[in-house]
C-alpha positions as CSV (number, residue, x, y, z in Angstrom):
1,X,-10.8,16.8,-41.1
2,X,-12.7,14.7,-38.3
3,X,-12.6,15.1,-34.6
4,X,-11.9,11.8,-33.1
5,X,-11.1,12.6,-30.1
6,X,-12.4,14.7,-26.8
7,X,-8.9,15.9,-25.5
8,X,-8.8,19.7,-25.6
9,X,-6.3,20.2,-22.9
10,X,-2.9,18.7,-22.0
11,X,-0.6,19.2,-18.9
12,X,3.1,19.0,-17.9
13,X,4.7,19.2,-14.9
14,X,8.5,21.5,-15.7
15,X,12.0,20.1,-14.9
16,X,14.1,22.8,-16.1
17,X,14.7,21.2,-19.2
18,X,12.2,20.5,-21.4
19,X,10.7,22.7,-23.6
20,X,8.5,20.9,-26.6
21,X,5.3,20.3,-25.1
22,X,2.8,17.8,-28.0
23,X,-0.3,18.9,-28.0
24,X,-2.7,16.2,-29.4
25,X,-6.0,17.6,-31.2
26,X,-6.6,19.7,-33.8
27,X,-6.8,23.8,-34.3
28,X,-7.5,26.5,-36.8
29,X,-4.8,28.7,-35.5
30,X,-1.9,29.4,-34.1
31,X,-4.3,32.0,-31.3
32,X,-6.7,28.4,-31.2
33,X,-4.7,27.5,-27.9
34,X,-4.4,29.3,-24.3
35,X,-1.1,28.4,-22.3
36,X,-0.8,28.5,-18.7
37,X,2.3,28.4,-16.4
38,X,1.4,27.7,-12.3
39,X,4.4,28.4,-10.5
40,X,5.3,26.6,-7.6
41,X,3.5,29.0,-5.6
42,X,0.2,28.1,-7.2
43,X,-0.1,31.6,-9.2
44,X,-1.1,31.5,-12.3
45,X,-0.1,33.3,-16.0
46,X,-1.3,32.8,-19.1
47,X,1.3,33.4,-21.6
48,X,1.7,35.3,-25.0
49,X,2.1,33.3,-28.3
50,X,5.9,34.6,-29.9
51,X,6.9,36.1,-26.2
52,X,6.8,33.4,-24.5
53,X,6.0,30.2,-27.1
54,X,5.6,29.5,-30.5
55,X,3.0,26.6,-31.9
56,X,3.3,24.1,-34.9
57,X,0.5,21.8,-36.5
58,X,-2.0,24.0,-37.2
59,X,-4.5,22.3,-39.3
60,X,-3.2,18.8,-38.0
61,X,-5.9,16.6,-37.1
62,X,-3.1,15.1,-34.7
63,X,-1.9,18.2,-33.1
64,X,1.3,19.7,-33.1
65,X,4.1,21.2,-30.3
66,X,4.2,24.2,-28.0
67,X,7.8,25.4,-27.8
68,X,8.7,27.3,-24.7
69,X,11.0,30.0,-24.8
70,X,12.1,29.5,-21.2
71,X,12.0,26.1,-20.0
72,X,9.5,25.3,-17.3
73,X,11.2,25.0,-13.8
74,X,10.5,22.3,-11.6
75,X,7.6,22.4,-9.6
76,X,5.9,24.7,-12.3
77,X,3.3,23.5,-14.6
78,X,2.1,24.2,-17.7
79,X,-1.7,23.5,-19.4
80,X,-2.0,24.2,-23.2
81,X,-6.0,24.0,-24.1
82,X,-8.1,24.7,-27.0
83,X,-9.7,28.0,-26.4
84,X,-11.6,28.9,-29.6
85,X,-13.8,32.1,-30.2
86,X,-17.9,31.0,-30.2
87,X,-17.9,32.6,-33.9
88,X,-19.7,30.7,-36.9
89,X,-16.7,31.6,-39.2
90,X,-18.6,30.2,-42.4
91,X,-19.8,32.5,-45.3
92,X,-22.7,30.3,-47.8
93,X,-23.2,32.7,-50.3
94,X,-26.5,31.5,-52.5
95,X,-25.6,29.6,-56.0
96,X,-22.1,29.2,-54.9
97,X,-20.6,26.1,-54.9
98,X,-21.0,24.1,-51.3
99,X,-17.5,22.7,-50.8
100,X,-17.3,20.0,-48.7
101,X,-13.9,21.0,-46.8
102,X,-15.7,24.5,-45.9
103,X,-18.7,22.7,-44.6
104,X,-17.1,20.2,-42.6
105,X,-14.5,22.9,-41.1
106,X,-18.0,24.7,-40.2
107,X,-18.9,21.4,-38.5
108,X,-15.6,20.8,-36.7
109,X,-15.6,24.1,-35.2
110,X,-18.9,23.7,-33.9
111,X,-17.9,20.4,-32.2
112,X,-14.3,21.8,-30.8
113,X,-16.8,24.7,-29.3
114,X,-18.8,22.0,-27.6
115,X,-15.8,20.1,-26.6
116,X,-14.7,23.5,-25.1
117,X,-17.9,24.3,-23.1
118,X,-17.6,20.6,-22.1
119,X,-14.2,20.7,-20.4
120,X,-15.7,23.7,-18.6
121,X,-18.4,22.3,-17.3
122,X,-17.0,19.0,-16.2
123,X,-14.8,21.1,-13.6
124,X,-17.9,23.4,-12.6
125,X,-19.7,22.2,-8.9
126,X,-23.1,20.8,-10.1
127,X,-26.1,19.2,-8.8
128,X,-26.2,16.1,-7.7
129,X,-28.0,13.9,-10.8
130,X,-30.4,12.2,-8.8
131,X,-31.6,15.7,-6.6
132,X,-35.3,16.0,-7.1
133,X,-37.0,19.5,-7.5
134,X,-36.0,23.0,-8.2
135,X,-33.4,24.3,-6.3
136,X,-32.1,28.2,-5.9
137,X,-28.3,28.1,-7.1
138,X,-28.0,31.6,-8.4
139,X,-25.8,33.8,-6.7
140,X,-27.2,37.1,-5.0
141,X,-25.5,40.2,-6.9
142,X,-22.1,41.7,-6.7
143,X,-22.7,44.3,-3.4
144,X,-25.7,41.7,-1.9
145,X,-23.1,39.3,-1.6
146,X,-19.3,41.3,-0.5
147,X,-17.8,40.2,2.4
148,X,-20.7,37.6,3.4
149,X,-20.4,33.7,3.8
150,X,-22.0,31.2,1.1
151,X,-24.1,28.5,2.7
152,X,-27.1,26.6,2.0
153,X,-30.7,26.6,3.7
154,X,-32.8,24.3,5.3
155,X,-34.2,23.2,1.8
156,X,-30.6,23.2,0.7
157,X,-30.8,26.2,-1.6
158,X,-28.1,28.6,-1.8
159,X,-27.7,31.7,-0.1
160,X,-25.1,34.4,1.5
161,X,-24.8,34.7,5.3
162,X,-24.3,38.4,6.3
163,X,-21.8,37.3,9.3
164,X,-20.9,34.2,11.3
165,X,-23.9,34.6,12.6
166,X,-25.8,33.7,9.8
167,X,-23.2,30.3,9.1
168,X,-25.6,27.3,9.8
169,X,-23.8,26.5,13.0
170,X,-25.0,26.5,16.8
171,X,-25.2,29.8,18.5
172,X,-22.3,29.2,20.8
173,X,-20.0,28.4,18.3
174,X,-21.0,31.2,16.0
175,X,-20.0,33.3,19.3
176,X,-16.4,31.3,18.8
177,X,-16.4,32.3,15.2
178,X,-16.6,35.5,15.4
179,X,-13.7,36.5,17.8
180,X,-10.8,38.5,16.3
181,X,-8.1,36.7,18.0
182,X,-6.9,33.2,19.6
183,X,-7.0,35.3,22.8
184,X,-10.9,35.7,22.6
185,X,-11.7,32.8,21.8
186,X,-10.0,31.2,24.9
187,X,-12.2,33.8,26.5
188,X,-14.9,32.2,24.7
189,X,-14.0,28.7,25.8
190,X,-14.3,30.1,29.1
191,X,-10.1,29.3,29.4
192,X,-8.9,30.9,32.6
193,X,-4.7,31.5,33.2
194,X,-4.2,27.4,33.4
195,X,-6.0,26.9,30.7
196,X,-4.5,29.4,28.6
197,X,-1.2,27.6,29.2
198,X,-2.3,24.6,27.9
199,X,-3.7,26.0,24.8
200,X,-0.5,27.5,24.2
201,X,1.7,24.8,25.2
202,X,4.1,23.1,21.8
203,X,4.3,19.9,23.4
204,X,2.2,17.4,25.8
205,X,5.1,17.6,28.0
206,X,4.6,21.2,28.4
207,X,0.9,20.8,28.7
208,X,0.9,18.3,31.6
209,X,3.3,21.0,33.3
210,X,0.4,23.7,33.1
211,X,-1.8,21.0,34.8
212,X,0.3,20.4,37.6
213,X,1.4,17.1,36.5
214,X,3.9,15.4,38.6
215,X,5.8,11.9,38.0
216,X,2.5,9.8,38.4
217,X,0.9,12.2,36.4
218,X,2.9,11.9,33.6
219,X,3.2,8.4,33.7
220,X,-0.5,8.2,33.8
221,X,-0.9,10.4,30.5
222,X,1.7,8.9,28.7
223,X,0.1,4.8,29.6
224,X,-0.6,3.1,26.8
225,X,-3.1,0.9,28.6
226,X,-5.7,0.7,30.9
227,X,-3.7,-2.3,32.9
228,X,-0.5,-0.2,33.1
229,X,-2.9,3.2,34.7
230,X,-4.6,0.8,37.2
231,X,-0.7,0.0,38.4
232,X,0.6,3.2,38.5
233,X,-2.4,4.6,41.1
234,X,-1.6,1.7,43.1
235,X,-4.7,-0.6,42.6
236,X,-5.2,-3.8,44.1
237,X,-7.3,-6.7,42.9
238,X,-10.8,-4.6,44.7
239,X,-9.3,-1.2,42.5
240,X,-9.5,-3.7,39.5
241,X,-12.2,-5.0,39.4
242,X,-13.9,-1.6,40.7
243,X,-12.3,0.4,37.2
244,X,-13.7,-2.7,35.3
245,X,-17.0,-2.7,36.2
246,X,-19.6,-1.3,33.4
247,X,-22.5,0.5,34.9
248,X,-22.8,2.7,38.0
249,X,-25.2,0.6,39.9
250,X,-22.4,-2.3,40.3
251,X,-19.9,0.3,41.3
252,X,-21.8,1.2,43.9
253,X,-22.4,-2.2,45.3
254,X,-19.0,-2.8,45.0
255,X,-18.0,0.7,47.1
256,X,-20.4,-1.1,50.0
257,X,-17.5,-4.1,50.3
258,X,-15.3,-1.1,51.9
259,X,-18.0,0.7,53.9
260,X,-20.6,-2.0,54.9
261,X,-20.1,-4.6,57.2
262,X,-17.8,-7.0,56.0
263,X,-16.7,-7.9,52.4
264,X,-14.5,-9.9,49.8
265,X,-14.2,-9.2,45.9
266,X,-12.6,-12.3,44.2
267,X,-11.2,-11.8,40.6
268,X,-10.9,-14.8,38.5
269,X,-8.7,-13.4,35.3
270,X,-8.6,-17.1,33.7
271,X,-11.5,-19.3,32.3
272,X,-12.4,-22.2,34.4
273,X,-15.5,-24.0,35.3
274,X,-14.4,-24.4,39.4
275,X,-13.7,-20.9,41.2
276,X,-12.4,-21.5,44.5
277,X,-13.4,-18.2,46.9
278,X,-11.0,-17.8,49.7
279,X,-12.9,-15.2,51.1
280,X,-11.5,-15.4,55.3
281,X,-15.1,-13.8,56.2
282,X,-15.4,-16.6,59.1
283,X,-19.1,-16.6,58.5
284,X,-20.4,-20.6,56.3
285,X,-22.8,-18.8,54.4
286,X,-22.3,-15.2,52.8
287,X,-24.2,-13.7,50.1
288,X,-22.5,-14.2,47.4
289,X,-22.8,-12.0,43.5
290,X,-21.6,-13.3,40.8
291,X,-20.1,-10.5,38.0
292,X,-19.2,-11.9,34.2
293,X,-18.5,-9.9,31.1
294,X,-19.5,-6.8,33.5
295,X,-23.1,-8.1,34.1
296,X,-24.3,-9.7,37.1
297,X,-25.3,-13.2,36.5
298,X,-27.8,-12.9,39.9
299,X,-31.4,-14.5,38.9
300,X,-30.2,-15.6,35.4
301,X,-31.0,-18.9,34.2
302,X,-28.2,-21.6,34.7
303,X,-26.7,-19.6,37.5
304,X,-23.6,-21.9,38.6
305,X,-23.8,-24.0,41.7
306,X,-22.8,-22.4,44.7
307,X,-20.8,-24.6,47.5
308,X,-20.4,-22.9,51.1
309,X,-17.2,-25.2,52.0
310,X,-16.3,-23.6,55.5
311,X,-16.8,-20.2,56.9
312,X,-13.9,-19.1,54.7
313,X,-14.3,-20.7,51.9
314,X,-16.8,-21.6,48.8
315,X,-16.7,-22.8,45.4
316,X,-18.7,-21.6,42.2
317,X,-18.8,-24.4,39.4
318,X,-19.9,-23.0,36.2
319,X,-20.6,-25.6,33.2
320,X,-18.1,-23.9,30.9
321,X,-15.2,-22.2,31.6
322,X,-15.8,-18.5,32.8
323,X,-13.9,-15.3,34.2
324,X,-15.3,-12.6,36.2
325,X,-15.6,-11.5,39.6
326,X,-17.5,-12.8,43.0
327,X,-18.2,-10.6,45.6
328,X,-18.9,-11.9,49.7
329,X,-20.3,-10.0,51.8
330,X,-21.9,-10.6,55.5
331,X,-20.7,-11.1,59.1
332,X,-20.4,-7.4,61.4
């Protein structure tokens, strides 16, 4: 016969019922195929031919069936494969005649080996095909390499860690690794009694308790925006714009508003070419800072036009529409 195909292996999940498995290449022998049954708990057993199966279509280049005594249960599996001995079976015996079926059986055997050894090897962890060099993959022996961790070295070879120590991981967190317990590693963490009761809180409601959480609190942690936070600590339209701003150096500028001299943040949400500043100062000519997109537009090119209208008012005319921020300050 011919081997046309390069299945050597077939699996079925159980439902109680059924109990013909097909199997779909060839064999020499009943003892040809290895079944195993994975129960639901992912343990496996391989089962004995007569016991626990029988098996028809030996010889069939299609295959044949695996009958199960028992049916499979549901959530059990079962894998029938071609398992042959690595034996050159084959007797030539010198003048005698060469019969083709004995030959090609010779042959076939061969390739089922192959097939065999290929199946294996597919689900073996392998070298990536495009690595370059020589690398170290074999494993220490038995006692060198009890109890220890496997891990690979700075030239990616393999090799076993004595402890957690040895695990390519930062000395602190090898420290973490190593406790017995959830308890030392909280000590680890450096957790002290409140943060012991967060780590053992079940829900966030519980957590924020261990914090000291109280209504704002909670309502802070559980905002689903940055908007909706701002509100609930009571911010005005200086607190705005102050949590908006991007870098420390303009929230600074903006903490003088409050503790030098006089001072008057306008927020302009929309996009419009004309801000009108109604920034009661009584002084005509403030110095004025311009904020967009959480930069200040102050010596950049096309800076808008600036128009002191009275001593408590100015306008800022840009020559496209723009939102941001403009901050007076000046006066005593």
């Amino acid at each position: 016969m011919t081997i046309a195909t390069e299945t050597n292996k077939k699996t079925y999940n159980g439902d109680d019922n059924q109990k013909i498995f097909p199997y779909t290449f060839a064999i020499f022998d009943e003892d040809d195929l290895t079944v195993v049954l994975k129960s639901a708990a992912e343990v496996e057993t391989t089962l004995t031919l007569t016991t626990h199966y029988t098996v028809s279509g030996v010889n069939n280049p299609d295959g044949g069936n695996v009958t199960m005594i028992i049916a499979p249960a549901t959530g059990e599996t079962l894998t029938i494969r071609r398992v042959l001995q690595v034996l050159q079976t084959a007797d030539y015996v010198e003048n005698d005649p060469f019969l083709a079926e004995t030959h090609e059986d010779a042959l076939d055997r061969a390739t089922m080996i192959l097939q065999q050894l290929k199946e294996d090897v597919d689900r073996a962890i392998k070298i990536s095909v495009t690595d370059v060099g020589i690398f170290g993959t074999d494993l220490p022996s038995l006692e060198l390499r009890k109890s220890k961790y496997l891990a690979f070295d700075a030239s990616g070879n393999l090799i076993v860690a004595p402890d957690a120590i040895g695990v390519p991981v930062t000395t602190y967190i090898a420290t973490l690794l190593d406790d017995v317990n959830a308890a030392a590693a909280r000590g680890t963490l450096g957790s002290g009694t409140t943060g012991d009761a967060v780590f053992l809180s079940e829900t966030a409601a519980t957590a924020r308790t261990a914090l000291g959480s109280g209504t704002t609190g909670d309502d802070v942690y559980t905002a689903e925006t940055a908007a909706a936070i701002r509100t609930l600590l009571g911010s005005n339209t200086f607190g705005d714009a102050f949590f908006q701003l991007t870098t420390l150096a303009q929230a600074l500028t903006s903490l003088v508003l409050t503790t030098v001299g006089k001072g008057y943040l306008h927020s302009q949400a929309t996009e419009i070419t004309t801000w009108t500043v109604n920034h009661n100062l009584g002084f005509q000519y403030p110095n004025v800072e311009l904020i967009s997109a959480g930069k200040s537009l102050s010596g950049t090119y096309g800076q808008p036009v600036i128009e002191f209208v009275s001593e408590n008012q100015l306008t800022c005319t840009f020559t496209v529409g723009t939102s941001g921020f403009c901050k007076c300050t000046g006066g005593e």
